[in-house]
C-alpha positions in Angstrom: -39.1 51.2 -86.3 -37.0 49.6 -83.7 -35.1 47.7 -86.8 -35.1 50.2 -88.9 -32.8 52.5 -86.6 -30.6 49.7 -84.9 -29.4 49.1 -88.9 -29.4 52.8 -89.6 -31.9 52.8 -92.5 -31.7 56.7 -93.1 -34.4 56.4 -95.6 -37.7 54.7 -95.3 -41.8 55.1 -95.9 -44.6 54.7 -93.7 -47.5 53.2 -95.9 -51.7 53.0 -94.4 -53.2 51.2 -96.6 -57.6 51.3 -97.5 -58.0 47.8 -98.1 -61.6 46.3 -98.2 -63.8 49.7 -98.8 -61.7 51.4 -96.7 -63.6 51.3 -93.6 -60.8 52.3 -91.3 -61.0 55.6 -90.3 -58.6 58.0 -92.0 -56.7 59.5 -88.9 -56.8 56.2 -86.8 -53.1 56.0 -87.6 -52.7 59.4 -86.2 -50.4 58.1 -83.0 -48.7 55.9 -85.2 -47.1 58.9 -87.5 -46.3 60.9 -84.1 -44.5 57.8 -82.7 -42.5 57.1 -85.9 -42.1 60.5 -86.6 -40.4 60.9 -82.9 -38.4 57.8 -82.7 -37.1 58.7 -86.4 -35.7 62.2 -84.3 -34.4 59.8 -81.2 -37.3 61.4 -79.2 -38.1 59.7 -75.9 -41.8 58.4 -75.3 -43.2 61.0 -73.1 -42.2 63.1 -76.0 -44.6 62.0 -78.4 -47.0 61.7 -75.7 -46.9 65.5 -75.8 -46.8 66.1 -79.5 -49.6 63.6 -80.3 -51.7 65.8 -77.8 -50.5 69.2 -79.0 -51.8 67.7 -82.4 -55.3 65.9 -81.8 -56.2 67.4 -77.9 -54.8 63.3 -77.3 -52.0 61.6 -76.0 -50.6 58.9 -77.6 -52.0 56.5 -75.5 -55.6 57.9 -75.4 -55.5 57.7 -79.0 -54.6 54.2 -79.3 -57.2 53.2 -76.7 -59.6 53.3 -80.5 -58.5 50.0 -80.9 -59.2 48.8 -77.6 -62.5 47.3 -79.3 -59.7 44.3 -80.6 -58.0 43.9 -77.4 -60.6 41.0 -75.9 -59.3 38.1 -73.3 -57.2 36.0 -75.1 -56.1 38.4 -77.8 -54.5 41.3 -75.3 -51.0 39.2 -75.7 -51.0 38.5 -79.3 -48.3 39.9 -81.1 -49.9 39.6 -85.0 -52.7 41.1 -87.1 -56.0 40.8 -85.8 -59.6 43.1 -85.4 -62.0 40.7 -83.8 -64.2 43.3 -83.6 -65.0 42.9 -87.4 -65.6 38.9 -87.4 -68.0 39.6 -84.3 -69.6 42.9 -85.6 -70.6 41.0 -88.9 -71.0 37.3 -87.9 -74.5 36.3 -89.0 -76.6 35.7 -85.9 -77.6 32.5 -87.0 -75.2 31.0 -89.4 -72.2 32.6 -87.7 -68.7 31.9 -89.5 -66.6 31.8 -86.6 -64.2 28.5 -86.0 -63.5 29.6 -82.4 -66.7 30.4 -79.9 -66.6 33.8 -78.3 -66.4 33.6 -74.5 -69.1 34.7 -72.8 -67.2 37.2 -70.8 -66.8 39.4 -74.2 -70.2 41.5 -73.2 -68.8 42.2 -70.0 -65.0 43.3 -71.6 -67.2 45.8 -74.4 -69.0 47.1 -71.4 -65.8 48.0 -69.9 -64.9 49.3 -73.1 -67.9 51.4 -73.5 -67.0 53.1 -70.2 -63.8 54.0 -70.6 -64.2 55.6 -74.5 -67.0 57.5 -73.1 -65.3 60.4 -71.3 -62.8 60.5 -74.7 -65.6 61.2 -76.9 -66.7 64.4 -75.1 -63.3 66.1 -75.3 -62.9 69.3 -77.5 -61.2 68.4 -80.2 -61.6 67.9 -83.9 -60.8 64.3 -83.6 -63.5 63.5 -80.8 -65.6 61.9 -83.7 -63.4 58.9 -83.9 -63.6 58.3 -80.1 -67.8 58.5 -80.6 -67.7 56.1 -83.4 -65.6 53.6 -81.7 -67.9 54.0 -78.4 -71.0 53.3 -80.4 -69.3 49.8 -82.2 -68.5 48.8 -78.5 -72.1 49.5 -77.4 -73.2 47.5 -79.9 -70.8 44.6 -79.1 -71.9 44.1 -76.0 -75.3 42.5 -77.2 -73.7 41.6 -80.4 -70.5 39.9 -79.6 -71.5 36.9 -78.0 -75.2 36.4 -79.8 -74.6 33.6 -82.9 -73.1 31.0 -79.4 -76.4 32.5 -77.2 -78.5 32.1 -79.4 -77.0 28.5 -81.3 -76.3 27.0 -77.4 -80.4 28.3 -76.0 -81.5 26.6 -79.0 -79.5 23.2 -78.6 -80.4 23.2 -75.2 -84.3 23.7 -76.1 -84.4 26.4 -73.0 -86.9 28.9 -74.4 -86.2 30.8 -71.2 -82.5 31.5 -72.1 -83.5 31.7 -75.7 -86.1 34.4 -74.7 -83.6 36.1 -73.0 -81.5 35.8 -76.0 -84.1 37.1 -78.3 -84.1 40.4 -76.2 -80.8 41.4 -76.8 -80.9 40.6 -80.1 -83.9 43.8 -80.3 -82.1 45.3 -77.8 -78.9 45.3 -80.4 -80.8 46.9 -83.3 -80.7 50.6 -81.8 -77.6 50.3 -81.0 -76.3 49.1 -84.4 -78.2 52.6 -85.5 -76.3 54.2 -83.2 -73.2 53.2 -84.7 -74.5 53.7 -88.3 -75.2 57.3 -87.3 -71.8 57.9 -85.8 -70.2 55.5 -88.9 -71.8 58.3 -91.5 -70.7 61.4 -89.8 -66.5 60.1 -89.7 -67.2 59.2 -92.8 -68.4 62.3 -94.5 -66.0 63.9 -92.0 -62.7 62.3 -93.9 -63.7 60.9 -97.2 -66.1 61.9 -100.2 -69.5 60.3 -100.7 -68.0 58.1 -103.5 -67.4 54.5 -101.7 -70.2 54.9 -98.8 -72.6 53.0 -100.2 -70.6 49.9 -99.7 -70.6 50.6 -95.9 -74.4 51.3 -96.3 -75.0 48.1 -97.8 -72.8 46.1 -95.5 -74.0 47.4 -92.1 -77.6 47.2 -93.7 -77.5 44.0 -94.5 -76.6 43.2 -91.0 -79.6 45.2 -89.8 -81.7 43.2 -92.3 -80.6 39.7 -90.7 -80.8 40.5 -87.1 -84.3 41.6 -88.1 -85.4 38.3 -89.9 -83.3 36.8 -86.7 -86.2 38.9 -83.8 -89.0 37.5 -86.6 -87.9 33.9 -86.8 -87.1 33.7 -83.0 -90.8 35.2 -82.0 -92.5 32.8 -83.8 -90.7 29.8 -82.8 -90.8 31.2 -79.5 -94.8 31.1 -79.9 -95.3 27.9 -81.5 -96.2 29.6 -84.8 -92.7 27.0 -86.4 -91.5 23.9 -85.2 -87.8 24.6 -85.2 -85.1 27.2 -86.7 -83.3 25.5 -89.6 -80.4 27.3 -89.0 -80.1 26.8 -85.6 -80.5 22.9 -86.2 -77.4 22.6 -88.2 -74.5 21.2 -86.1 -71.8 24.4 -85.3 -68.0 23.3 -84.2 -66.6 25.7 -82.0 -62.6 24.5 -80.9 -62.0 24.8 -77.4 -60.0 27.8 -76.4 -56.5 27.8 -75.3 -55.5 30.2 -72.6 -53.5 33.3 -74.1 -54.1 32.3 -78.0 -56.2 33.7 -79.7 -57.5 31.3 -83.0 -60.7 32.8 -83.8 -60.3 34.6 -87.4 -57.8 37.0 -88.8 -59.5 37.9 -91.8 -60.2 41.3 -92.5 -61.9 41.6 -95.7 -65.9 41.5 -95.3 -67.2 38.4 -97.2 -64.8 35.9 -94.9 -66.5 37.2 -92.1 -70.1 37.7 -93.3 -71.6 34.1 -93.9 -70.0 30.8 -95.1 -72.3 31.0 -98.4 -71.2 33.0 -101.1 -71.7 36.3 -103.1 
């Protein structure tokens, strides 16, 4: 926007695209069409603070704390596409896809999260649905988030006390993930017609199937009923982390983040 007045472009469209089953909700770009709306009138920021809340019961900056679920450590500075919350949300707890580890401090940053959506999601207004939704995903991130390098780094270590540990947050996760499917449906059905739901269905599904198979195949190695967890045994190469880059993976479509076998 910024470039689009300094050259005086009188003339210009603001696109939101549905890419990938559209899974993004509708009105998430809400603040973003009251900021580019009152920059294109040379309004000043506290401006569309005020408009974005006379719209959605929000201001600007409450609504863009929905995306807060992406803003994680080494991410808050970067300046191009990203939504880790996808790779993480969808990252098979065993086979993982993920090129970077996650830092174990990401349970601890979605608690945070959690806390400070909550209030938002009890406001009266008709966009407080969004705000519940987002809440739930970040409930759920805080087991799931960090679970394929728990689980993968309890295993290699052959320390059935942190892999016990492990096994519980992974059951702990499944309620949540409900949760979020719950809260998924309703924005859903809120904004779009049934018509393309079943590929959300299937996806988040199937992730409920595998941390399932993942309590199953745990417990019984956990009891001596198997001898190892194939997965687990395969050799995973996580780079190192640089302070204030993020590297882990910018896709957003689903089957780059799901597993590295394909469909």
């Amino acid at each position: 926007m910024d470039e689009l007045l300094e050259c005086d472009i009188q003339t210009y469209r603001l696109t939101a695209w549905a890419d990938d089953g559209g899974e993004a909700a509708q009105f998430s770009i809400l603040p973003s069409c009251c900021y580019f709306a009152c920059q294109n009138i040379g309004e000043t920021m506290a401006y569309t603070q005020a408009i974005c809340k006379a719209i959605s019961g929000y201001t600007y900056d409450e609504f863009c704390q929905l995306d807060d679920v992406n803003y994680i450590s080494e991410v808050k500075n970067y300046n191009e596409m990203f939504n880790p919350c996808k790779h993480l949300f969808y990252a098979d707890p065993f086979i993982g896809v993920e090129e970077v580890a996650a830092l174990p401090t990401y349970p601890a940053e979605y608690e945070k999260i959690s806390a400070q959506l909550k209030p938002l999601c009890k406001r009266k207004s008709e966009y407080s649905y969004l705000f519940k939704t987002m809440y739930s995903l970040s409930r759920f991130l805080e087991y799931k988030s960090y679970m394929v390098e728990e689980l993968y780094f309890a295993y290699k270590n052959k320390d059935k006390d942190a892999l016990s540990v492990a096994l519980t947050r992974v059951k702990m996760s499944i309620p949540r993930l409900d949760a979020f499917m719950k809260a998924y449906e309703k924005q859903w059905r809120t904004e779009c017609k049934e018509l393309g739901f079943e590929v959300q269905q299937i996806r988040m599904h199937g992730l409920k199937a595998r941390l399932q198979y993942a309590v199953k195949r745990l417990d019984a190695y956990l009891k001596g009923e198997v001898d190892s967890i194939e997965e687990l045994e395969e050799m995973k190469y996580f780079q190192p982390l640089t302070e204030g880059e993020y590297r882990g993976r910018l896709y957003h479509m689903y089957l780059a983040n799901v597993t590295y076998g394909k469909f």
